[in-house]
Backbone bond lengths (Angstrom), bond angles and torsions (degrees), N, CA, C in turn:
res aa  C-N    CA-C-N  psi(-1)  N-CA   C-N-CA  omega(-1)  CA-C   N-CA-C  phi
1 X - - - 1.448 - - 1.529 108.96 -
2 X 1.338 124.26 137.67 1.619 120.43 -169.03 1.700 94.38 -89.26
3 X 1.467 93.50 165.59 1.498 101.76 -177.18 1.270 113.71 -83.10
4 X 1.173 128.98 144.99 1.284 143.80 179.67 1.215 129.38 -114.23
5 X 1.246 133.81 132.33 1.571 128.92 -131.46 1.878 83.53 -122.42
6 X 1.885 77.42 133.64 1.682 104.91 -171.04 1.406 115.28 -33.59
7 X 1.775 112.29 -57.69 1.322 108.36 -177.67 1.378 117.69 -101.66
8 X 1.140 105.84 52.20 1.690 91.93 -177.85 1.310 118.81 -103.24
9 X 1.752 115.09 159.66 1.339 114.35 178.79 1.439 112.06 -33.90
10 X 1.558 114.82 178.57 1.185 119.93 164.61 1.447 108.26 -94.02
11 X 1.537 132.09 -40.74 1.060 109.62 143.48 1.424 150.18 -11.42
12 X 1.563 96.84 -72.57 1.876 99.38 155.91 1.070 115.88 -47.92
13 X 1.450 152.44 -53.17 1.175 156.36 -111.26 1.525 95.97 -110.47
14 X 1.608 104.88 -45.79 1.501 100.60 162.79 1.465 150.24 -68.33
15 X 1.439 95.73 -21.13 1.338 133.07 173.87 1.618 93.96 -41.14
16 X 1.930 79.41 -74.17 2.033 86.20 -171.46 1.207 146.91 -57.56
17 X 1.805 90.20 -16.11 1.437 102.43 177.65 1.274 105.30 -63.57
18 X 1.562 104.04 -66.29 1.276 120.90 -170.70 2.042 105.42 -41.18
19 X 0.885 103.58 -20.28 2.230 102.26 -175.03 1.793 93.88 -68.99
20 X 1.563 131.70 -27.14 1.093 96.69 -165.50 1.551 98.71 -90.85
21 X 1.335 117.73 -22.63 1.476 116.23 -177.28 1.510 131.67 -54.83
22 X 1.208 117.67 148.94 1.712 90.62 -176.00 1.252 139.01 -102.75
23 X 1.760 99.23 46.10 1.117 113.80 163.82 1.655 120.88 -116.49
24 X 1.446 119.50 157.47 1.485 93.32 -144.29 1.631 83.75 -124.41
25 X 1.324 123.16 164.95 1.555 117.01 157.88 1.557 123.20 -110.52
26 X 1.149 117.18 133.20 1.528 115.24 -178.55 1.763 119.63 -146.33
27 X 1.040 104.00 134.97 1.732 97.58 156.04 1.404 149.88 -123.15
28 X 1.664 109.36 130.86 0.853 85.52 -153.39 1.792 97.23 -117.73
29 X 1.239 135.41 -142.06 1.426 148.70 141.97 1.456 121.05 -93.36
30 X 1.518 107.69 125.10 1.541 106.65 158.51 1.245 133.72 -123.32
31 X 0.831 135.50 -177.32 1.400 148.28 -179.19 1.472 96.26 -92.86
32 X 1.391 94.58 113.79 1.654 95.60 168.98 0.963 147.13 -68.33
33 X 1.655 96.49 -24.08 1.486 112.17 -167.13 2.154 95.54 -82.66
34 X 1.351 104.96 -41.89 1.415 119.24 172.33 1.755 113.50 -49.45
35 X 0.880 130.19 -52.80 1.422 142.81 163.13 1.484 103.83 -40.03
36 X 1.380 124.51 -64.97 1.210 138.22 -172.87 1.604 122.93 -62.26
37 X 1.411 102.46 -20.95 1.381 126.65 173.42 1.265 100.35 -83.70
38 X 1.185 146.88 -56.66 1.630 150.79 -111.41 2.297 66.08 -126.82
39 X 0.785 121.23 -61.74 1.807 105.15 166.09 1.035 130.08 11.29
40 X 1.867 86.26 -94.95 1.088 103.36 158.42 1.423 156.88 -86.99
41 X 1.042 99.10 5.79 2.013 121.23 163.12 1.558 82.54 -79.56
42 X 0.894 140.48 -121.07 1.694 136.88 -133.88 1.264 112.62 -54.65
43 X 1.509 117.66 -8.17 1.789 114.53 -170.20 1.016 108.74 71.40
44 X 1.363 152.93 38.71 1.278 150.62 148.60 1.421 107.59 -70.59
45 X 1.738 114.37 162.08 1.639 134.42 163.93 1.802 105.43 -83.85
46 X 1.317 92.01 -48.25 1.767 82.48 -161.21 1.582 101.58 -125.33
47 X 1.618 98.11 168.69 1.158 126.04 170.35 1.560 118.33 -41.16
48 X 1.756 134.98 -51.35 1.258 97.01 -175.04 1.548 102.29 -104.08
49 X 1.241 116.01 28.75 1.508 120.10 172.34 2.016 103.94 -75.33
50 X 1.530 107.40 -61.66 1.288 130.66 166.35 1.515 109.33 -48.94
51 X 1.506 126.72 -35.16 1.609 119.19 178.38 1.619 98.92 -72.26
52 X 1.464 105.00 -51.85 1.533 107.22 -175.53 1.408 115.83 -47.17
53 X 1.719 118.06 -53.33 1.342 113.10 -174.48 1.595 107.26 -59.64
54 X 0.941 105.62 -30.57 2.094 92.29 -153.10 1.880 94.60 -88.14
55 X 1.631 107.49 0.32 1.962 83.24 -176.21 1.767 75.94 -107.40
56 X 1.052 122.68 -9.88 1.685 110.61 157.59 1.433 146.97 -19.43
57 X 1.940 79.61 -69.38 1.486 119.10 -175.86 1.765 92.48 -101.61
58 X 1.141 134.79 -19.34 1.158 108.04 159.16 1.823 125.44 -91.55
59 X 0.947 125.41 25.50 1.396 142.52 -173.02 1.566 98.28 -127.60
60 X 1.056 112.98 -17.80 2.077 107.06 -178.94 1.113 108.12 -61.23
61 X 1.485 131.90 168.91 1.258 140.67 170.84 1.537 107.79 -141.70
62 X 1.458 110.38 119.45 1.023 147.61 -168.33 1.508 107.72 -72.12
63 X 0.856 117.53 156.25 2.063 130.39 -178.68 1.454 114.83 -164.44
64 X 1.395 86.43 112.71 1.623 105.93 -163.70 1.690 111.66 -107.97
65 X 1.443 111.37 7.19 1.234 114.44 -179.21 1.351 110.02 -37.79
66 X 1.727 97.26 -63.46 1.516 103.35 -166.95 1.225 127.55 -56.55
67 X 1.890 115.10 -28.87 1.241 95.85 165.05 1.215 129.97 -45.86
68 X 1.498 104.52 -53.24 1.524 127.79 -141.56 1.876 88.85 -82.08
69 X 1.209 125.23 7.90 1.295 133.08 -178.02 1.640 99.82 -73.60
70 X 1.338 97.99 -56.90 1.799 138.39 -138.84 1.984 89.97 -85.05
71 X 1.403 106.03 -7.25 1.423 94.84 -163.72 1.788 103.51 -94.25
72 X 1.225 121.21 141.35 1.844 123.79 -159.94 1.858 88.05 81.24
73 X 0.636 133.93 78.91 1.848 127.61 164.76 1.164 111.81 -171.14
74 X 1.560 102.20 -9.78 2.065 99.42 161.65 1.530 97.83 100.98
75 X 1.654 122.43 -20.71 1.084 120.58 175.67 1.552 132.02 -70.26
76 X 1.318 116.06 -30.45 1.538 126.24 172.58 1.691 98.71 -106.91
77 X 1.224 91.10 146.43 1.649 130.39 164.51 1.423 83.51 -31.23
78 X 1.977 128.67 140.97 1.158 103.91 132.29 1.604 127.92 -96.67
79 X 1.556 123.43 44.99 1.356 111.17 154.44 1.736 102.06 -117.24
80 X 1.532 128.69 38.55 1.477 134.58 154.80 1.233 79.13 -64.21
81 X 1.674 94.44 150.48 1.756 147.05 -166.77 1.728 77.87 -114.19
82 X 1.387 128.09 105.89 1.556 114.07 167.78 1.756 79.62 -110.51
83 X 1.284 127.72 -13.46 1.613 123.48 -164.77 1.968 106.88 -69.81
84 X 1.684 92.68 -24.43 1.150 99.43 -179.83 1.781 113.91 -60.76
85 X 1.582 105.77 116.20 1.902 84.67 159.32 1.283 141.27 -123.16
86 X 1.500 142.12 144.31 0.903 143.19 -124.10 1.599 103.54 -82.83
87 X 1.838 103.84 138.69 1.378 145.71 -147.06 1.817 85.64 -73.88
88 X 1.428 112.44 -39.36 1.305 116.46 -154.31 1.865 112.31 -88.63
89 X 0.911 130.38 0.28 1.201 152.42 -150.25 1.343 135.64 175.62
90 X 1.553 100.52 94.84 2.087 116.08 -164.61 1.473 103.53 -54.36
91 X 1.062 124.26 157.55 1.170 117.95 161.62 1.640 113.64 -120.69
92 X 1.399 101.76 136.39 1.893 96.92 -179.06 1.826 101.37 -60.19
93 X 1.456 88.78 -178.40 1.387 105.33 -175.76 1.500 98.13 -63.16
94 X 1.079 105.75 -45.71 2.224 99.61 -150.89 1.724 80.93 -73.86
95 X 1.021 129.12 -41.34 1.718 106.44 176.12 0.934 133.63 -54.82
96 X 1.454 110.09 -42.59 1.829 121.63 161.54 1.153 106.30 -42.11
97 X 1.643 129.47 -55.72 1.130 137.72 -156.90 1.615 112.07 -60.33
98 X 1.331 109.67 -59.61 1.050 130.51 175.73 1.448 128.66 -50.03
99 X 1.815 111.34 -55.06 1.360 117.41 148.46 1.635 125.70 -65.35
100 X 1.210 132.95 -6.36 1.493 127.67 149.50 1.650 106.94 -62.35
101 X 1.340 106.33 -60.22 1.477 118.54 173.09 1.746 100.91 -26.14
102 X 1.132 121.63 -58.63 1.290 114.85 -128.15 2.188 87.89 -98.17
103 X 0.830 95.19 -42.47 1.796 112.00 172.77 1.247 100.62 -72.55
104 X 1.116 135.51 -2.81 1.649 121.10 157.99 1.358 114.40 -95.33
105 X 1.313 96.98 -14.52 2.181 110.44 -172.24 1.750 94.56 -78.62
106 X 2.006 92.67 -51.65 1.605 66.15 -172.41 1.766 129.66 -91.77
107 X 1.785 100.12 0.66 1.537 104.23 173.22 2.032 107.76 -66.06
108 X 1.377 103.56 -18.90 1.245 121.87 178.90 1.660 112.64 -62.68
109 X 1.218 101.69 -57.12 1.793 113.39 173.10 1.272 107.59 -64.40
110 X 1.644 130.82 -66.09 1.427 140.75 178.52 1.934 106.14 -33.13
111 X 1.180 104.05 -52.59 2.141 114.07 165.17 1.833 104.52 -46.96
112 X 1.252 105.85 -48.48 1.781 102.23 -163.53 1.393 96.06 -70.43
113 X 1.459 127.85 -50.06 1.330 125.34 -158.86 1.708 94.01 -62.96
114 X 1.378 123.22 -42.52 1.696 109.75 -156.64 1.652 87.82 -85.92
């Protein structure tokens, strides 16, 4: 907890508390019309309800095993893009690696069956 100085406002005093917690305060500018969107996509009332959801859902991490399980099983389209990978989340090398690995095994099986 940071130190907090004897006479200080209560303002200040809250300030500091609030620095060790891990929620932070800031301001910034938005786009209104963007705010108003991100609203109504999550169903929120307010502004930092709608900031909160969308760095939420943009901070998630996605798992695509199961698709990419499901693919040769009659369950996906065969003209799904599974080669495509997702915009929202880099993947290191050894994952690339691994998911090339694994989409060549099953473009490999999908060849035997036809």
């Amino acid at each position: 907890m940071p130190k907090i100085k004897e006479k200080a406002s209560p303002a200040y005093r809250a300030t500091r508390k609030n620095a060790a917690s891990r929620h932070t305060r800031t301001n910034v500018v938005l786009d209104q019309a963007l705010v108003e969107k991100a609203k109504a996509k999550f169903g929120v009332r307010t502004a930092r309800e709608a900031i909160h959801a969308s760095m939420k859902e943009a901070t998630r991490s996605y798992d695509y095993s199961g698709l990419i399980a499901l693919y040769g099983k009659g369950m996906i389209a065969d003209d799904y893009a599974l080669d495509v990978e997702p915009v929202h989340k880099p993947m290191t090398s050894e994952q690339a690696r691994k998911y090339r690995k694994k989409l060549a095994r099953l473009m490999a099986i999908k060849a035997d069956k036809a």
